[in-house]
N, C-alpha and C positions, 0 to 999 in steps of 0.2 A: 504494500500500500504506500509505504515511504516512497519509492521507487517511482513509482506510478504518478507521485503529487510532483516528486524532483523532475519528473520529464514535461510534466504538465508546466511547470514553472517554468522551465526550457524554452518549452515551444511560444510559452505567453510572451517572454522575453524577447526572442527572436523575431518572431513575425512584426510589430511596429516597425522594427530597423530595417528590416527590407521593403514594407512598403515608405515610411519617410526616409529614406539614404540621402545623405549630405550632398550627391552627387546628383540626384535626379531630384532634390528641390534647386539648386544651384541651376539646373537647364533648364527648370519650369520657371524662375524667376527670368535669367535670361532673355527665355523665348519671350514673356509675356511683356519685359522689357522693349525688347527689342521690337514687336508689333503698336506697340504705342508710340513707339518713335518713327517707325516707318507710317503710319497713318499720319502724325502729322506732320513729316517731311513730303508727302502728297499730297496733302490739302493746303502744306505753303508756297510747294512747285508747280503743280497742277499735272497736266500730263506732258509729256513732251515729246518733240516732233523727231522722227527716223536719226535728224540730222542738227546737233543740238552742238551749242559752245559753252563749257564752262568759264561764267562770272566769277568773280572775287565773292559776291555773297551767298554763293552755293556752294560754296568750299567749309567743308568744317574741321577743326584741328585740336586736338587733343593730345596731352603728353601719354608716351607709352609707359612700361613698366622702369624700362630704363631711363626714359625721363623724370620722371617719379624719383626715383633714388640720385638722380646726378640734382636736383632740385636739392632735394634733404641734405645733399652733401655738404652744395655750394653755400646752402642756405647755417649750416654748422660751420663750415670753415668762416664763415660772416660773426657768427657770435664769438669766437674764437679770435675773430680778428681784433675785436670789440674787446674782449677780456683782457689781451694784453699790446694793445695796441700796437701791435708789429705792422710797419708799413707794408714789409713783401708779402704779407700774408694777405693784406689789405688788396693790392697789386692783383696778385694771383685770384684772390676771389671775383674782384670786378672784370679780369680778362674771362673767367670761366663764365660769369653773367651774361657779360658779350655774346659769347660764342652762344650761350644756348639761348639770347635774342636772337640772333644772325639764324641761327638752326629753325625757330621759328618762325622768322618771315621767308623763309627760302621753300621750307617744306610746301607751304601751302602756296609762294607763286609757283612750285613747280609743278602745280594742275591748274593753275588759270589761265584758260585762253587753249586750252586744248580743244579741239573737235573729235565730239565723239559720233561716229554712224551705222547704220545696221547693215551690215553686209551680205543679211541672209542667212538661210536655215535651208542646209538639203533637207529634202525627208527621207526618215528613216523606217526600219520596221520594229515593233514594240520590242521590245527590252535590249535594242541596243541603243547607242547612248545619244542625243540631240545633237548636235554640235552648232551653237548658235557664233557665227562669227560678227565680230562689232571691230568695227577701222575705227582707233586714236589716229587724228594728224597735229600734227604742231607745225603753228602757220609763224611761230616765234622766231627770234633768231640766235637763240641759245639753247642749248641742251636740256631736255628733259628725260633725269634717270630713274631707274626702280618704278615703273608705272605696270600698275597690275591692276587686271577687273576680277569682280569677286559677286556672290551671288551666293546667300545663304552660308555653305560651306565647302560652295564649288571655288576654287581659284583657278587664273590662268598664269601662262606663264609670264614671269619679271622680264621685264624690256624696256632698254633706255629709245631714246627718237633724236634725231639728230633734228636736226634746223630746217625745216621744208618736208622733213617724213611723213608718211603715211605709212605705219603698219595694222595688221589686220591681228586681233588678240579672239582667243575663241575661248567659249564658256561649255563644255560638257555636262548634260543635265539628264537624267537615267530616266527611263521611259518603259511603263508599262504597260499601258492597257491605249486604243488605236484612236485615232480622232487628234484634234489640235491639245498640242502642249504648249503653253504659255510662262513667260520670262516677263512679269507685270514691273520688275524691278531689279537692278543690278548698280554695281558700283564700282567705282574708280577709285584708287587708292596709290600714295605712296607712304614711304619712309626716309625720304633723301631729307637731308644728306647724312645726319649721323647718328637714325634710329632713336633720337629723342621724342618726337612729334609723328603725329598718324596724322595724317591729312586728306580727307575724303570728299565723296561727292554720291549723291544718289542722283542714278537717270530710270524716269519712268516711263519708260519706250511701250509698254504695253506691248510686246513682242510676241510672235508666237510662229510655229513651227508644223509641218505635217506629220503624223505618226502613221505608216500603213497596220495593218493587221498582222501578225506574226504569220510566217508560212508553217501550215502542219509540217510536224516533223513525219507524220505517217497518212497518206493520203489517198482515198481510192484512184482506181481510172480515171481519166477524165474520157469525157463523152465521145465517141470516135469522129472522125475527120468527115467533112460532110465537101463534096467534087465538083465543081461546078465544072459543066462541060459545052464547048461552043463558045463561049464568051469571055471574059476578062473582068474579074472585080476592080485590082487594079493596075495601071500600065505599068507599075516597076515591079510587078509579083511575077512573070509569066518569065517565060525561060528558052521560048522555040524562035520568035520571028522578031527581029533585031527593029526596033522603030523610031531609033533617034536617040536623042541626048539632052539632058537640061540640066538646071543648076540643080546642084547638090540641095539637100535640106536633110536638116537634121536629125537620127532616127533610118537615113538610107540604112542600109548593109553595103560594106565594105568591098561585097563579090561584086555590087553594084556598079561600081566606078569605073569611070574612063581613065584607066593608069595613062595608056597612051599621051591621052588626049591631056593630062592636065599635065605631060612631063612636056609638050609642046607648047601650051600656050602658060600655063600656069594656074590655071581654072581649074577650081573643083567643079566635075560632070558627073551625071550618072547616067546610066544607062538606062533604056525603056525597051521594052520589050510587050510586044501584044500578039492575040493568037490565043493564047496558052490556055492549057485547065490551070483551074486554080480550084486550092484546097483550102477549109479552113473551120474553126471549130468554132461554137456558140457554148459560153459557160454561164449556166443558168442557174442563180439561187435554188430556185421552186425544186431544182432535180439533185440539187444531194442532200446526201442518205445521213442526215444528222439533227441529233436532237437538240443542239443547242445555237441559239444564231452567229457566237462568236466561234464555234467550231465549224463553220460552215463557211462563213467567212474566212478561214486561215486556209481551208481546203481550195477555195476559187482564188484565194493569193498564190499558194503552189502550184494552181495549175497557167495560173498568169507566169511564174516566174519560170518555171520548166519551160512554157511555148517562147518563151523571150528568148529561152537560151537558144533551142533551135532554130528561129528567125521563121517560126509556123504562124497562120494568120490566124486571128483568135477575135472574138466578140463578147460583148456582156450583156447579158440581162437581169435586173435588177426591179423589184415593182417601182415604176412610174420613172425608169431610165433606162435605155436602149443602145449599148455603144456598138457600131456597127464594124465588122471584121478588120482586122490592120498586124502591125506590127511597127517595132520602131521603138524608141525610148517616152517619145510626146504620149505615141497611144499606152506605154505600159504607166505610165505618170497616170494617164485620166482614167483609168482601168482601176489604178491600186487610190488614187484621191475618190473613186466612188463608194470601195470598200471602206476606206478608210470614218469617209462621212456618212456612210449608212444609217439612217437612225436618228443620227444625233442633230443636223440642221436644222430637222423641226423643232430640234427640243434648244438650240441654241438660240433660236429667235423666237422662242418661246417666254 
């Protein structure tokens, strides 16, 4: 019975500590912290355009941990100087003052007047990672070093800008489930010049990104090849009667091309070709074999990314969307943005 009441005392003891841990109220203050400051850094900036410049009064600057301590230092060796009135000590202290003045007007002009702009978002398929890229240029005519954007607890990488640069910093944001992922908020940051001073900036781009549907990893048949014979669906599909030449566009195939032709004049051509049968498949919601909408979905993204790889002509039908047979990069784009927005448009402007 001893035994019994000592274990019972045990477990009473241990269980509060695991749920309040020192460490998980610390991120819940944090977090709750840091959303009341982001709320009213947007409703003092408002929203802001693709292509945006940071002002002197959108810069914010704060001592870091190491400032913090060379502060206390400088701030002792002051009282010290005071106690026994030694000039060089006097000396020493105000040259260190300097420096960590200088330190903090430097940090925070080293992000005023930078241009920050969105450079785009491939899409990707769910659970691999977004890669949102955003161009800093410095239109200044001095060096800007350690510039880094950051987003929750994504960073990219440290990069100084010379005088007239433009580079391109990208943001990696994990992605799981298909439809638009969104970047409402991200920021600019340095620590130049000597790790004293944090000197920030929030930009509320409202940004956002394509996610397709994951492709099954295991997927039935897709529907067999349907022939058309006599006719031509399109002139660069056919492969027997030779009909000419035009500009290249986007999405051609590569068998397509006039090697010849473009090592003489310089022109990208491709080739046309009519006469032919032409083959090509119709992948329809309504016909697979699955119980769930997002698993049927990943099955019409496999059989979209399989016909891509063989350059096969492929169509979609979707309730109240009809994409008509093709191939190419543009039609697998509009093919995998249907799946991807299925569903959810209505409820988006809803």
């Amino acid at each position: 019975m001893r035994a019994n009441s000592a274990d019972m005392s045990s477990i009473q003891w241990q269980f509060p500590s695991r749920l309040f841990s020192p460490a998980r109220a610390q991120s819940a203050v944090r977090t709750a912290v840091g959303n009341r400051i982001g709320l009213w850094a947007r409703k003092r900036q408002g929203t802001d355009s693709h292509s945006t410049r940071l002002l002197s009064n959108r810069v914010y600057i704060l001592p870091t941990g190491v400032g913090l301590i060379y502060g206390l230092m400088t701030f002792a060796m002051l009282l010290g100087s005071m106690n026994y009135n030694n000039n060089l000590s006097f000396l020493l202290t105000f040259v260190l003052v300097s420096l960590g003045l200088v330190s903090m007007h430097q940090c925070q002009r080293n992000l005023v007047g930078l241009e920050v702009s969105f450079a785009g978002a491939e899409p990707v398929f769910a659970g691999q990672l977004a890669e949102f890229r955003i161009a800093v240029t410095n239109h200044a005519r001095n060096h800007r070093y350690n510039i880094q954007l950051y987003a929750d607890r994504i960073g990219s990488e440290i990069d100084d800008l010379r005088p007239g640069e433009s580079r391109v910093f990208q943001l990696d944001l994990p992605t799981t489930a298909r439809g638009w992922i969104r970047l409402p908020r991200f920021g600019i940051r340095t620590l130049f010049p000597f790790e004293l001073f944090r000197a920030w900036a929030w930009l509320h781009m409202d940004l956002q990104g394509l996610v397709y549907p994951r492709p099954a990893d295991q997927a039935p048949a897709p529907p067999p090849t349907e022939t058309a014979h006599g006719h031509r669906q399109h002139d660069s599909r056919g492969e027997e009667d030779f009909a000419g030449l035009r500009k290249f566009h986007a999405g051609d195939s590569p068998r397509q091309v006039a090697w010849k032709a473009y090592a003489r004049s310089g022109e990208l051509l491709s080739k046309q070709f009519a006469g032919a049968d032409t083959s090509s498949q119709w992948f329809d919601l309504n016909q697979v074999n699955a119980d769930d909408i997002e698993q049927r979905l990943s099955i019409l993204t496999r059989w979209i990314v399989d016909a891509e790889r063989t350059h096969a002509d492929y169509g979609l039908r979707l309730p109240q969307v009809q994409i008509s047979p093709a191939n190419g990069a543009a039609h697998r784009h509009r093919c995998l943005e249907a799946l991807a927005l299925f569903g959810l448009t209505q409820e988006a402007d809803a």
